[in-house]
C-alpha positions as CSV (number, residue, x, y, z in Angstrom):
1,X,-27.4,10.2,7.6
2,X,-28.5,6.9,8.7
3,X,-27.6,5.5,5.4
4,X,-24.4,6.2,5.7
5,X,-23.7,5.0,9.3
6,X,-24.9,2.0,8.1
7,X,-22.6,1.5,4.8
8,X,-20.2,2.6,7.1
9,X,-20.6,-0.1,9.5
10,X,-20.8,-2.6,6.8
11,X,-17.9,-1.6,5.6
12,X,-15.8,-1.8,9.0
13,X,-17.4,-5.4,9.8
14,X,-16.5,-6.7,6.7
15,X,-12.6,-5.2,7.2
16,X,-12.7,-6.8,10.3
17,X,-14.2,-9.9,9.1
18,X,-10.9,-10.0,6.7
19,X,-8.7,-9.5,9.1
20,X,-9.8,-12.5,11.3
21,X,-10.0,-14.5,8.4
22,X,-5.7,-13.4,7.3
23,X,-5.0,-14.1,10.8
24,X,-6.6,-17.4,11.4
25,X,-4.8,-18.8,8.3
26,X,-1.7,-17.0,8.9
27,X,-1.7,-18.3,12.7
28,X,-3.1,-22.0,11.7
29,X,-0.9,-22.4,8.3
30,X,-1.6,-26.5,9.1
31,X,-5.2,-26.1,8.6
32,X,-7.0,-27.9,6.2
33,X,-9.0,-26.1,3.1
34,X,-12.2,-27.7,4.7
35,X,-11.2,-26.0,8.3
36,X,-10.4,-22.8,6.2
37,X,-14.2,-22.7,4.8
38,X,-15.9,-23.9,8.1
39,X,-14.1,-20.9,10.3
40,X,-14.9,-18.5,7.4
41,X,-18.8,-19.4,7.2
42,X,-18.9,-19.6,11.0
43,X,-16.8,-15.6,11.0
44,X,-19.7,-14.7,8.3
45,X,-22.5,-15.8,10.4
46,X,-21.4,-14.0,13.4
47,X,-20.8,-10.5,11.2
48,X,-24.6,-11.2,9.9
49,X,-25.8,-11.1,13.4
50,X,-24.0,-8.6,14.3
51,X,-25.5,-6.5,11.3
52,X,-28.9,-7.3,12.3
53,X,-28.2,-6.3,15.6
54,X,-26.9,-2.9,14.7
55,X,-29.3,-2.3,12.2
56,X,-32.1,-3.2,14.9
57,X,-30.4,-0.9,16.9
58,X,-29.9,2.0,14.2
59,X,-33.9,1.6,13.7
60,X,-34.0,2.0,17.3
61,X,-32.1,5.3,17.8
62,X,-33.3,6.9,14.6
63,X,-37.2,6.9,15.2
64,X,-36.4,8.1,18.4
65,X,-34.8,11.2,17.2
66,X,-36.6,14.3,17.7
67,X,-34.9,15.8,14.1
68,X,-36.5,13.5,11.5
């Protein structure tokens, strides 16, 4: 099960990663390619935190399961 929570979590951050990444070219048409690759690298950083926070937390809440 934990598997699976965690594709699944993968798979909603990197929807949502899309989505900022549409919206900030769609809402800053005037940006330059360079800008365009800087906010996408800084929108990837943050979603690879973000995983290693929830997958320190998944680690957490699993081996503290009393069903294992």
């Amino acid at each position: 099960m934990n598997k699976v929570v965690k594709l699944m979590s993968k798979k909603i951050n990197w929807v949502v990663w899309l989505i900022l990444v549409i919206l900030w070219n769609y809402r800053f048409p005037q940006a330059t390619p360079f800008q365009d690759v800087v906010v996408a690298v800084f929108l990837s950083i943050l979603f690879i935190i973000i995983d290693l926070f929830q997958s320190r937390y998944l680690k957490k809440s699993s081996s503290r399961s009393k069903f294992d």
